[in-house]
PyMOL Python script that loads the backbone (N, CA, C, O; Angstrom):
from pymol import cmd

cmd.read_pdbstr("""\
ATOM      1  N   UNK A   1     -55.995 113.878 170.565  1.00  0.00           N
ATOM      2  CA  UNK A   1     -55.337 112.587 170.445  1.00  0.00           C
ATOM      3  C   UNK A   1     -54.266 112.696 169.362  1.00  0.00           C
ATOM      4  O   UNK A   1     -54.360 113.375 168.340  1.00  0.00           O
ATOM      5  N   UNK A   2     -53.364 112.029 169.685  1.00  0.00           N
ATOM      6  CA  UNK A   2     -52.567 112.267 168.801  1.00  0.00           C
ATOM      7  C   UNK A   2     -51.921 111.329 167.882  1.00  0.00           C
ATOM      8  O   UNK A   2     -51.840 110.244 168.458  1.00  0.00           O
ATOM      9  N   UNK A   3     -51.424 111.273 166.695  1.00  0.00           N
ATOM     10  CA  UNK A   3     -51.261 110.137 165.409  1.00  0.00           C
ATOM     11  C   UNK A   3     -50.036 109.872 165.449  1.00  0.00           C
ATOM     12  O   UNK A   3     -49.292 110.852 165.433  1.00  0.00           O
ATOM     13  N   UNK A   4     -49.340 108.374 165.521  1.00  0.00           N
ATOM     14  CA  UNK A   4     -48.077 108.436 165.535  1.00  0.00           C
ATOM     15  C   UNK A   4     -48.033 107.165 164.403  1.00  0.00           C
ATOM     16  O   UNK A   4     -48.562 106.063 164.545  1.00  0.00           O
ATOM     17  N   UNK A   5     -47.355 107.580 163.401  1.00  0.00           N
ATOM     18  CA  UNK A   5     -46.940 106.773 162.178  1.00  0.00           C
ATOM     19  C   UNK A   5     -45.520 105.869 162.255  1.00  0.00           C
ATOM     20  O   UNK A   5     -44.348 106.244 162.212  1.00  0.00           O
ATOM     21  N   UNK A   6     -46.043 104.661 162.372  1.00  0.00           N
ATOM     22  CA  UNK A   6     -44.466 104.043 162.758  1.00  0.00           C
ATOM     23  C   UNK A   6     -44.686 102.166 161.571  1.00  0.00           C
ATOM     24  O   UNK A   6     -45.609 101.525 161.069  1.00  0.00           O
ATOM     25  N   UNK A   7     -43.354 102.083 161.671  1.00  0.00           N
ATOM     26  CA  UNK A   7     -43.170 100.614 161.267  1.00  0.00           C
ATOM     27  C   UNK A   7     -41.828  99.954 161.598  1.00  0.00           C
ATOM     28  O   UNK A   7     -40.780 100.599 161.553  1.00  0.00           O
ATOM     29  N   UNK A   8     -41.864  99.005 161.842  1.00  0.00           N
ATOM     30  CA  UNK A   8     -40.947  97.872 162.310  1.00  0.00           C
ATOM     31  C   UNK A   8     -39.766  97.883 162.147  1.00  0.00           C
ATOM     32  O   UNK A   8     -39.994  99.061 161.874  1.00  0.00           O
ATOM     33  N   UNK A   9     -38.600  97.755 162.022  1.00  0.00           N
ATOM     34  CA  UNK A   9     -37.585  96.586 161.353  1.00  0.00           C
ATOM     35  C   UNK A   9     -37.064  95.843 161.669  1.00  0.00           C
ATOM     36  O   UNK A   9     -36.444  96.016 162.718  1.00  0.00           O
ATOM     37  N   UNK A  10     -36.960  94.448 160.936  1.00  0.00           N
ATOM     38  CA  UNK A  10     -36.293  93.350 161.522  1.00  0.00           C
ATOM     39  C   UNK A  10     -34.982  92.956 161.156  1.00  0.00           C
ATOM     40  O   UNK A  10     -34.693  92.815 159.968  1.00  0.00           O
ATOM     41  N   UNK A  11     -33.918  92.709 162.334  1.00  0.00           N
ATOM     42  CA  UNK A  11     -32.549  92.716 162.105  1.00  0.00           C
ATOM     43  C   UNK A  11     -32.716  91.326 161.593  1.00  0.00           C
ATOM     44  O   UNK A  11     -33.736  90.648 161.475  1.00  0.00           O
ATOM     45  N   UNK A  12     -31.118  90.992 161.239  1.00  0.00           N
ATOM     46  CA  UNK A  12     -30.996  89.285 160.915  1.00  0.00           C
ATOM     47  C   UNK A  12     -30.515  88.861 161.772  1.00  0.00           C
ATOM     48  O   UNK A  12     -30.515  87.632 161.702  1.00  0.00           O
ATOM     49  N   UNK A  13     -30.016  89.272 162.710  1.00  0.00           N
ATOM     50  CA  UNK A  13     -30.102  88.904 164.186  1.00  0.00           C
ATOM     51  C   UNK A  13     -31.456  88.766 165.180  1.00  0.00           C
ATOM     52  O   UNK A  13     -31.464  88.551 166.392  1.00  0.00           O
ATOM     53  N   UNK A  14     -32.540  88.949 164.316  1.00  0.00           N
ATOM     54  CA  UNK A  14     -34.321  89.127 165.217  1.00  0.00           C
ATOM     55  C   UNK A  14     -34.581  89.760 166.040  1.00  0.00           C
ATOM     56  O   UNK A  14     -35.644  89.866 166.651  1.00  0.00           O
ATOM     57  N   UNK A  15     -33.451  90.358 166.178  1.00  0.00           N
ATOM     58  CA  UNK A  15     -34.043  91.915 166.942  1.00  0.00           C
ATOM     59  C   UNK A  15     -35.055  93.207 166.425  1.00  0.00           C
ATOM     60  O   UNK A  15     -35.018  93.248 165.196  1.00  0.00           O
ATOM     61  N   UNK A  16     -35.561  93.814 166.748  1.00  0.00           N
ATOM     62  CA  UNK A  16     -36.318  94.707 166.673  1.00  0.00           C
ATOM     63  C   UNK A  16     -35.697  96.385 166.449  1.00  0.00           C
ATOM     64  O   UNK A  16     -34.952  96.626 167.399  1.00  0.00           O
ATOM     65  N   UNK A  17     -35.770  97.358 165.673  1.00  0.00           N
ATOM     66  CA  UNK A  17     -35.693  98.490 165.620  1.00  0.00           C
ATOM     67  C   UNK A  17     -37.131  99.092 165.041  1.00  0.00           C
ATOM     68  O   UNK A  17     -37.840  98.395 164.315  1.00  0.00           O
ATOM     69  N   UNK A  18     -37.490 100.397 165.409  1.00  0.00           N
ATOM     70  CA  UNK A  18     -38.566 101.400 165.152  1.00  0.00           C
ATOM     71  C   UNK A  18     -38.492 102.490 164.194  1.00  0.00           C
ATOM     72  O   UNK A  18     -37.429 103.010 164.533  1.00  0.00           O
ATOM     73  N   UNK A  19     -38.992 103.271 163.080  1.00  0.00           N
ATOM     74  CA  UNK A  19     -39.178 103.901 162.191  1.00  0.00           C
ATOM     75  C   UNK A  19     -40.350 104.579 162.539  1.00  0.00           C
ATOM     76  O   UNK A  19     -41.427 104.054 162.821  1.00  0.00           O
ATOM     77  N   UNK A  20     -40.058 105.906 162.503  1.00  0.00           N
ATOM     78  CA  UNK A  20     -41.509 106.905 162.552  1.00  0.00           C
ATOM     79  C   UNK A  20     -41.531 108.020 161.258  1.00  0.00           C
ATOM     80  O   UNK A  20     -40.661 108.748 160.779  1.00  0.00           O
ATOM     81  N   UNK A  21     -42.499 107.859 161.043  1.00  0.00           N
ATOM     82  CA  UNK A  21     -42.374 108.812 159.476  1.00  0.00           C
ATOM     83  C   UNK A  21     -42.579 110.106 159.741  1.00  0.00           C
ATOM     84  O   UNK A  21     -43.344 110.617 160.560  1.00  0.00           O
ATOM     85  N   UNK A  22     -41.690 110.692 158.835  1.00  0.00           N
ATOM     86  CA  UNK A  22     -41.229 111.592 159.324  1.00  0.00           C
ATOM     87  C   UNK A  22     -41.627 112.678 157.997  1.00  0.00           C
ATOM     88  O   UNK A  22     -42.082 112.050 157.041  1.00  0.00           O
ATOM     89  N   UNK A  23     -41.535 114.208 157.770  1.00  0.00           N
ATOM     90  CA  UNK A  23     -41.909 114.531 156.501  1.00  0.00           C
ATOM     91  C   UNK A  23     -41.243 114.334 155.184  1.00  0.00           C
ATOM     92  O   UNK A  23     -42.096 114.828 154.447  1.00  0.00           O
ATOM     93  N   UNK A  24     -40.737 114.127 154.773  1.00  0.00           N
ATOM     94  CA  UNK A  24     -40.007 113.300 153.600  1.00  0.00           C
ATOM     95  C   UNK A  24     -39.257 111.873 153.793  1.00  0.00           C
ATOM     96  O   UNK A  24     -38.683 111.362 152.831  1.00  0.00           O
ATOM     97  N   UNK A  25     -39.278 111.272 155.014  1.00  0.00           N
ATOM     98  CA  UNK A  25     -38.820 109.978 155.100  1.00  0.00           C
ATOM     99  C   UNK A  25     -39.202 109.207 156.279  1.00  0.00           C
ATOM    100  O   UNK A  25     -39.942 109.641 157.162  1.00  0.00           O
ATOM    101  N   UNK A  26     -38.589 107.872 156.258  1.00  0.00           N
ATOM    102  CA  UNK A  26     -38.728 107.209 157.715  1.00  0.00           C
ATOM    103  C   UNK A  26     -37.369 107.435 158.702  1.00  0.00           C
ATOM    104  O   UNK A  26     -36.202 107.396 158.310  1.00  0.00           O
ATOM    105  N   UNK A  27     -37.745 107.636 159.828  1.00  0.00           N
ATOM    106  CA  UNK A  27     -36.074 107.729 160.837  1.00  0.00           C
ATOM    107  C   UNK A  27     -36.384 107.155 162.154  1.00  0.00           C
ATOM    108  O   UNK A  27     -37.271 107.404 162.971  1.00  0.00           O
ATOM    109  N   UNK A  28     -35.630 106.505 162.141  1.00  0.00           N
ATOM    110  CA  UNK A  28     -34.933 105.790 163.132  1.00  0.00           C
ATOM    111  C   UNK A  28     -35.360 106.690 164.613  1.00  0.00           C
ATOM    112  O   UNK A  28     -35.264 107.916 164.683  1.00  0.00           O
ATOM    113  N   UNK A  29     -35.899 105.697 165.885  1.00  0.00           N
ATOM    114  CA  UNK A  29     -35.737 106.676 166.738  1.00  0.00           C
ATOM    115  C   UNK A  29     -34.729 106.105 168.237  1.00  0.00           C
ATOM    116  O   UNK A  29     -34.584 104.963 168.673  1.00  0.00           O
ATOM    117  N   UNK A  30     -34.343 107.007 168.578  1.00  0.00           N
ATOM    118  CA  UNK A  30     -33.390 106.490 169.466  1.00  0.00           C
ATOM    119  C   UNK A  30     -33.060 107.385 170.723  1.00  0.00           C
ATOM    120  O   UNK A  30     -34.127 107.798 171.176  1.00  0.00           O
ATOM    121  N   UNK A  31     -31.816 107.912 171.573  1.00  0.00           N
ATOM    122  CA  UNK A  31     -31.671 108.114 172.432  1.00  0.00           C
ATOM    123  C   UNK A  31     -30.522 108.596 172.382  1.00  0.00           C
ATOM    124  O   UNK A  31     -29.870 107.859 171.643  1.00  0.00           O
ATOM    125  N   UNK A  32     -29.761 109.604 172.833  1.00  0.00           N
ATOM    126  CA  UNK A  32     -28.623 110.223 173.237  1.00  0.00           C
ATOM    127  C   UNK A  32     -27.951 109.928 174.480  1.00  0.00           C
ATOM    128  O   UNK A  32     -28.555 110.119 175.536  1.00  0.00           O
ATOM    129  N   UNK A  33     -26.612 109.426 174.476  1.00  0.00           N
ATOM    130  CA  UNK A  33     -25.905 109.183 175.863  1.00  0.00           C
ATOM    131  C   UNK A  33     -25.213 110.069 175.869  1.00  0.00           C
ATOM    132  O   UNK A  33     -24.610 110.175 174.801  1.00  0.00           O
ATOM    133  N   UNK A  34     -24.912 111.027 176.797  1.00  0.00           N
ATOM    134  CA  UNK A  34     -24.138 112.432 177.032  1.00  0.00           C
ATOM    135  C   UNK A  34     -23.184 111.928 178.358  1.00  0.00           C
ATOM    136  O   UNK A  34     -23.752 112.057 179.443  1.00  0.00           O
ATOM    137  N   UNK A  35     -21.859 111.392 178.395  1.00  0.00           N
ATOM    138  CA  UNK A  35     -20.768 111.344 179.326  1.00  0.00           C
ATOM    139  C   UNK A  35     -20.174 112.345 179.954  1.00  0.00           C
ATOM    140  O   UNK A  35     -19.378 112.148 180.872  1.00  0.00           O
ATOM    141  N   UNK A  36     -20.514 113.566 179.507  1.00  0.00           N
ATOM    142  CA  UNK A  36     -19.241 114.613 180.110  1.00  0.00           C
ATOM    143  C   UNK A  36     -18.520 114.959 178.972  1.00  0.00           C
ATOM    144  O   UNK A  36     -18.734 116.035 178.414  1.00  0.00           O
ATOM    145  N   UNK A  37     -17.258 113.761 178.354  1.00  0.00           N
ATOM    146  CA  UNK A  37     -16.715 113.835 177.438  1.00  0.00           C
ATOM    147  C   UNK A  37     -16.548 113.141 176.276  1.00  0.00           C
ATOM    148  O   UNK A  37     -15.605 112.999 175.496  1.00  0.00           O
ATOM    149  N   UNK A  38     -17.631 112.752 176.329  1.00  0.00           N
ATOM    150  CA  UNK A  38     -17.958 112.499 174.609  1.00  0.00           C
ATOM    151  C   UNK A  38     -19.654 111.594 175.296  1.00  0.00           C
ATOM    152  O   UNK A  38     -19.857 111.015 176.364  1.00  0.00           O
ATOM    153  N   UNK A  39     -20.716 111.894 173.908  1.00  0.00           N
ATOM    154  CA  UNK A  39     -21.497 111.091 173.687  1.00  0.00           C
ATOM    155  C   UNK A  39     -21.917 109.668 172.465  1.00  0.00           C
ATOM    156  O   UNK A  39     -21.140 108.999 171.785  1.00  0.00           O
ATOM    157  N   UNK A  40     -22.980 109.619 172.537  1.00  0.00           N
ATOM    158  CA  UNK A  40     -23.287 108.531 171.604  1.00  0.00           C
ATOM    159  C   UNK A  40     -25.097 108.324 171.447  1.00  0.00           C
ATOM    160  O   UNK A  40     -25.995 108.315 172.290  1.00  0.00           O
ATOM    161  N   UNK A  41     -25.090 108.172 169.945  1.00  0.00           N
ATOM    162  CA  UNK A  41     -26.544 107.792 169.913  1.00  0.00           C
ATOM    163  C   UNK A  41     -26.819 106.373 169.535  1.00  0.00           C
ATOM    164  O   UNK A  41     -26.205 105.650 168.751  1.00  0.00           O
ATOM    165  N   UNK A  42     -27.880 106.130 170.267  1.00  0.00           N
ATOM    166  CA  UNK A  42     -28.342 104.479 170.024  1.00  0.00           C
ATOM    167  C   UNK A  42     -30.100 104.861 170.202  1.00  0.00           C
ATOM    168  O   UNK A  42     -30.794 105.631 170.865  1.00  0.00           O
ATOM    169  N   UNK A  43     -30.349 103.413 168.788  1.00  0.00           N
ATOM    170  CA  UNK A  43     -31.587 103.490 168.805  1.00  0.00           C
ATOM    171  C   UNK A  43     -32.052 102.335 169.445  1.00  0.00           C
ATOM    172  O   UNK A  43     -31.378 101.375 169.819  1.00  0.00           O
ATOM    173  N   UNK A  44     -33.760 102.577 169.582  1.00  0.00           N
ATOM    174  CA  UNK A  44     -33.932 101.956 170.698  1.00  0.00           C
ATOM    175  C   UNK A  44     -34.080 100.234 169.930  1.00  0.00           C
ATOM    176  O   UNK A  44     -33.904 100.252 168.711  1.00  0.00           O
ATOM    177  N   UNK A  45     -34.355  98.928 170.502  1.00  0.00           N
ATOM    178  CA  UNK A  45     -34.263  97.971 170.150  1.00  0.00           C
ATOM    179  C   UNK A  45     -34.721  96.896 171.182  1.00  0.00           C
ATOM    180  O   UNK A  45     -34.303  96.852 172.339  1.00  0.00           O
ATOM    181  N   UNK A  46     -35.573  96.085 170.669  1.00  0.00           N
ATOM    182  CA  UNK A  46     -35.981  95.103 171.285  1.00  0.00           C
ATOM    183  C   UNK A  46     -36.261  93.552 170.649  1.00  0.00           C
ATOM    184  O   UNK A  46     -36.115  93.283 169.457  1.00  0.00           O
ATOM    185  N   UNK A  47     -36.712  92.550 171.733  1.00  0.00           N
ATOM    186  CA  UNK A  47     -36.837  90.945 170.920  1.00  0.00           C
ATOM    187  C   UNK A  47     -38.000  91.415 170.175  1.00  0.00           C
ATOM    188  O   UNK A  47     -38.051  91.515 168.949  1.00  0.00           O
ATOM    189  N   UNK A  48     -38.949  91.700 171.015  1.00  0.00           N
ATOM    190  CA  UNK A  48     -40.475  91.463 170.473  1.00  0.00           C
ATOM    191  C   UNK A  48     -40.637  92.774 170.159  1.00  0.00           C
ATOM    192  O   UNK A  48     -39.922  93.684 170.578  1.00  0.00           O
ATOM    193  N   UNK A  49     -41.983  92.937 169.099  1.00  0.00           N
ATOM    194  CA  UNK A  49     -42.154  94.430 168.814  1.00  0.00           C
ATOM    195  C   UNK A  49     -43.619  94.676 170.112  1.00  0.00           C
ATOM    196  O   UNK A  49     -44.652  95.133 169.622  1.00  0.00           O
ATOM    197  N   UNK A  50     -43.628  94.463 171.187  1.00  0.00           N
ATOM    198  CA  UNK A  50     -44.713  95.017 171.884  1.00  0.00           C
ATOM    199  C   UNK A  50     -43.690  95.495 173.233  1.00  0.00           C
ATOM    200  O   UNK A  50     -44.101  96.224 174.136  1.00  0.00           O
ATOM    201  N   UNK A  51     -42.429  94.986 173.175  1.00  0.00           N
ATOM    202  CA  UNK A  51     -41.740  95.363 174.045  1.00  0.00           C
ATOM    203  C   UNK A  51     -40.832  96.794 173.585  1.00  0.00           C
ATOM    204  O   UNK A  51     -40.579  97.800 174.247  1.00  0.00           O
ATOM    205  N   UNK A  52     -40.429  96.393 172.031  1.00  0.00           N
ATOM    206  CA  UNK A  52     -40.398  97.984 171.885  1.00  0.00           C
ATOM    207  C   UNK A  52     -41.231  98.829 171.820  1.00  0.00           C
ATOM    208  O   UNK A  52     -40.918  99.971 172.158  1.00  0.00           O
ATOM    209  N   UNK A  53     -42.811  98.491 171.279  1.00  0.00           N
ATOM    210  CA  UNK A  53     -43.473  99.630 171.577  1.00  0.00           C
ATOM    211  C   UNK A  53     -43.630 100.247 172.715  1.00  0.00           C
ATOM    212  O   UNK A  53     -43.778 101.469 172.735  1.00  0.00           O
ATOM    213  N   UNK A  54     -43.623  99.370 174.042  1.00  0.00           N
ATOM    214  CA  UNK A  54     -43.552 100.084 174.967  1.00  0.00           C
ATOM    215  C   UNK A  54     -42.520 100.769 175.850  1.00  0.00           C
ATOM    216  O   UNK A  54     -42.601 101.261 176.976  1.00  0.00           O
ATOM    217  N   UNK A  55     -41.749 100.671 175.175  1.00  0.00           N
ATOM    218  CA  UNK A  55     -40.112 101.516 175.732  1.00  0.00           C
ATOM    219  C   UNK A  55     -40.595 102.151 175.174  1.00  0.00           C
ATOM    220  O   UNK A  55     -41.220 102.937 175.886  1.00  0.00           O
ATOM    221  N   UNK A  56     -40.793 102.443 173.516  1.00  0.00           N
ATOM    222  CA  UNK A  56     -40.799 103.823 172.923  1.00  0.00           C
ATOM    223  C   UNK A  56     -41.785 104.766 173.328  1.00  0.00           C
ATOM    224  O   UNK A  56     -41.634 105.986 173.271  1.00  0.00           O
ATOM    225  N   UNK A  57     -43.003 104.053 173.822  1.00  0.00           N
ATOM    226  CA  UNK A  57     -43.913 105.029 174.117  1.00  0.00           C
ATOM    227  C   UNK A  57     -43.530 105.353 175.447  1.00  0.00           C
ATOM    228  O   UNK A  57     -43.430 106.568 175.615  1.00  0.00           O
ATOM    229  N   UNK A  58     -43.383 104.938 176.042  1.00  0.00           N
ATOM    230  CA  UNK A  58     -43.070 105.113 177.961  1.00  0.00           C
ATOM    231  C   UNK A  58     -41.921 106.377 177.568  1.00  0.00           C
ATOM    232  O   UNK A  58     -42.449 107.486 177.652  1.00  0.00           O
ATOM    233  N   UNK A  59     -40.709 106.407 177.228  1.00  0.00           N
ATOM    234  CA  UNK A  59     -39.325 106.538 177.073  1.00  0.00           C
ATOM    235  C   UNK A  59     -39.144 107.704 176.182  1.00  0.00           C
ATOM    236  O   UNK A  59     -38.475 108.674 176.536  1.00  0.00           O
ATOM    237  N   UNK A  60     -39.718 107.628 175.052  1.00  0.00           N
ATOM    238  CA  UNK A  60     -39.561 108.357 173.651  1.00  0.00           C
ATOM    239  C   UNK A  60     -41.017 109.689 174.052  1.00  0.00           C
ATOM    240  O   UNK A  60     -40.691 110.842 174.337  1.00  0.00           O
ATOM    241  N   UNK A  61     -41.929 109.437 174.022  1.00  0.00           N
ATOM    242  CA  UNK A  61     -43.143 109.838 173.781  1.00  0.00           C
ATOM    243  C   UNK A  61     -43.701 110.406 174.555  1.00  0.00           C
ATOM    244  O   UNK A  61     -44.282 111.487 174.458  1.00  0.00           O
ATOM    245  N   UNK A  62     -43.528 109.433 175.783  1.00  0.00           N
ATOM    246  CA  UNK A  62     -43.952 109.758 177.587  1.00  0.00           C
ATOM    247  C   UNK A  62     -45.425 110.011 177.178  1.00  0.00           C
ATOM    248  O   UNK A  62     -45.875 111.141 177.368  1.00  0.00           O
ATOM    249  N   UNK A  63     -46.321 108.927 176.558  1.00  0.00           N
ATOM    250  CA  UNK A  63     -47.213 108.708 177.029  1.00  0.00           C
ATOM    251  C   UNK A  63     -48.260 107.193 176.865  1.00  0.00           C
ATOM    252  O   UNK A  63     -47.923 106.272 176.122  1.00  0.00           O
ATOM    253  N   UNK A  64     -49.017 107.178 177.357  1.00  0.00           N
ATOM    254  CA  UNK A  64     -49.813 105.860 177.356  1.00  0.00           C
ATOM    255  C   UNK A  64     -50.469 105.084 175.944  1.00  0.00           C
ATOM    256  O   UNK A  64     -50.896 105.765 175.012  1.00  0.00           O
ATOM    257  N   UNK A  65     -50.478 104.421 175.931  1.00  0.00           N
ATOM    258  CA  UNK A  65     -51.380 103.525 174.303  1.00  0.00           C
ATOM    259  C   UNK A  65     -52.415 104.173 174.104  1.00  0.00           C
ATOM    260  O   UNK A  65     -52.794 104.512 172.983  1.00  0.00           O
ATOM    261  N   UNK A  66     -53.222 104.522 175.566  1.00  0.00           N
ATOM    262  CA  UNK A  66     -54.815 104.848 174.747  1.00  0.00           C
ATOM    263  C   UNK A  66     -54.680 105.914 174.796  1.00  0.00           C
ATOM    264  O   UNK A  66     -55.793 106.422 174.660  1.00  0.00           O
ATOM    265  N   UNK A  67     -53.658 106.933 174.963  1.00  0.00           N
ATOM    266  CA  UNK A  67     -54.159 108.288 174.369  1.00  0.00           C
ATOM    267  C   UNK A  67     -53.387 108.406 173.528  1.00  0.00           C
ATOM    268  O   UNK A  67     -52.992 109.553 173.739  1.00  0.00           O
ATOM    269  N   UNK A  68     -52.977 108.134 172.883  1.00  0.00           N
ATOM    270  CA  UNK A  68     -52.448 107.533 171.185  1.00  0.00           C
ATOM    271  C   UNK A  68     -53.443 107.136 170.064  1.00  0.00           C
ATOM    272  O   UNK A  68     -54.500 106.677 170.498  1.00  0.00           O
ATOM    273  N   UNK A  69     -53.375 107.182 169.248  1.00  0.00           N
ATOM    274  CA  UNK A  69     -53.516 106.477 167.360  1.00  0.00           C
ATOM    275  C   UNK A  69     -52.512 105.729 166.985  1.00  0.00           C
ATOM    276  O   UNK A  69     -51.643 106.377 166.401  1.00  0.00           O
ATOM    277  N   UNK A  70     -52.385 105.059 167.052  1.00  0.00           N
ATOM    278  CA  UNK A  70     -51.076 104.119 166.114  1.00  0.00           C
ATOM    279  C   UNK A  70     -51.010 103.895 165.111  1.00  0.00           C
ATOM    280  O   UNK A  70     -51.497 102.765 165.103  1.00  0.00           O
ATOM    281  N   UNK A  71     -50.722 104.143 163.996  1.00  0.00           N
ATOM    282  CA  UNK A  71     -50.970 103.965 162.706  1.00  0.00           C
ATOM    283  C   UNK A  71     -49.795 102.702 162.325  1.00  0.00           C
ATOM    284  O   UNK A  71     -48.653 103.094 162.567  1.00  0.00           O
ATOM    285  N   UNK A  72     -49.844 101.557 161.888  1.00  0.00           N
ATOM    286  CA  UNK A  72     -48.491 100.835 162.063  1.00  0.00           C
ATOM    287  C   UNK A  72     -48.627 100.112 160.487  1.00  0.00           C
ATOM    288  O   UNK A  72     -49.599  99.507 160.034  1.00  0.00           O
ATOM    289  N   UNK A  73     -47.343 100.389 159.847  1.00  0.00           N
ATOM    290  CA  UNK A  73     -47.174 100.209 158.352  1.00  0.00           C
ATOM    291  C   UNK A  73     -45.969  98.783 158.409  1.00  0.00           C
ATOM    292  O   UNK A  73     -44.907  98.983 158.999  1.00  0.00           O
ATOM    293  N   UNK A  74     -46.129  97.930 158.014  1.00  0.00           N
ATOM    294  CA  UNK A  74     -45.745  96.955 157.490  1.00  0.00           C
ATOM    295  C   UNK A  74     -44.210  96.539 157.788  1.00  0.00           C
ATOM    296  O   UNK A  74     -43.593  97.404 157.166  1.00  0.00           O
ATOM    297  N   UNK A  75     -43.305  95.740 158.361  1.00  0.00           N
ATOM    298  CA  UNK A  75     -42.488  95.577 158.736  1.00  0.00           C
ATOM    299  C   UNK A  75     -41.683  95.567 157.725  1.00  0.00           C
ATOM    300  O   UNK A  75     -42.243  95.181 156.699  1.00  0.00           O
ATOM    301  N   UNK A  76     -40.509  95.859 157.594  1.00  0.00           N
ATOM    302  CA  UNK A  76     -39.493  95.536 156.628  1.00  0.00           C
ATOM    303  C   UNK A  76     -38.134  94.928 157.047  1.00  0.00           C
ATOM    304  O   UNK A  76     -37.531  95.752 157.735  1.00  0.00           O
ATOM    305  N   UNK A  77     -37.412  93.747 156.875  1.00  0.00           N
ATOM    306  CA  UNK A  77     -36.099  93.241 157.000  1.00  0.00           C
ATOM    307  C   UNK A  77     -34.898  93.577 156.411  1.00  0.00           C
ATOM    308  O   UNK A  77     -34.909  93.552 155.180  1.00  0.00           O
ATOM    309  N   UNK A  78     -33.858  93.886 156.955  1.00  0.00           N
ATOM    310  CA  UNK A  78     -33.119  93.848 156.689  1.00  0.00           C
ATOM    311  C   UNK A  78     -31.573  92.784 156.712  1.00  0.00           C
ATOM    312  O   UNK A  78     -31.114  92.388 157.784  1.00  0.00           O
ATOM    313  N   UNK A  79     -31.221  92.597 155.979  1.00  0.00           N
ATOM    314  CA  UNK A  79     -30.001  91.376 155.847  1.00  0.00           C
ATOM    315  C   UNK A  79     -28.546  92.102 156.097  1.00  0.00           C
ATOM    316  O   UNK A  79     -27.510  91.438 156.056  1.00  0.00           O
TER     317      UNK A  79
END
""", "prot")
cmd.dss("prot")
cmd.show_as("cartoon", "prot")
cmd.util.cbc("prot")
cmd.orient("prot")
């Protein structure tokens, strides 16, 4: 089973972004768009945080809740 260390953040817009700890810090997780000729990274983002958890796990992780640990540390806002 495996341990995934994550916490929240809340925009001032009330949107949702994800943090997974990482070995000396927290980072952002997100997604790569590759065009051909030029890309872009975006992280992932949602209203509610059960809707990002489940993009991230489906999307990011590719796998299910219960064969997971969630370890989930305290939300933090940003202005």
């Amino acid at each position: 089973m495996r341990t995934i260390k994550i916490r929240f953040v809340k925009n001032s817009k009330g949107s949702y972004n994800i943090q997974r700890k990482g070995w000396f810090k927290w980072k952002y997780l997100g997604y790569s768009v590759d065009m051909g000729y030029g890309g872009y990274w975006e992280r992932y983002w949602a209203e509610t945080k059960e809707d990002l958890l489940k993009e991230v796990l489906d999307k990011h992780y590719q796998v299910c809740k219960k064969h997971v640990e969630i370890i989930e540390h305290p939300t933090i806002k940003i202005y």
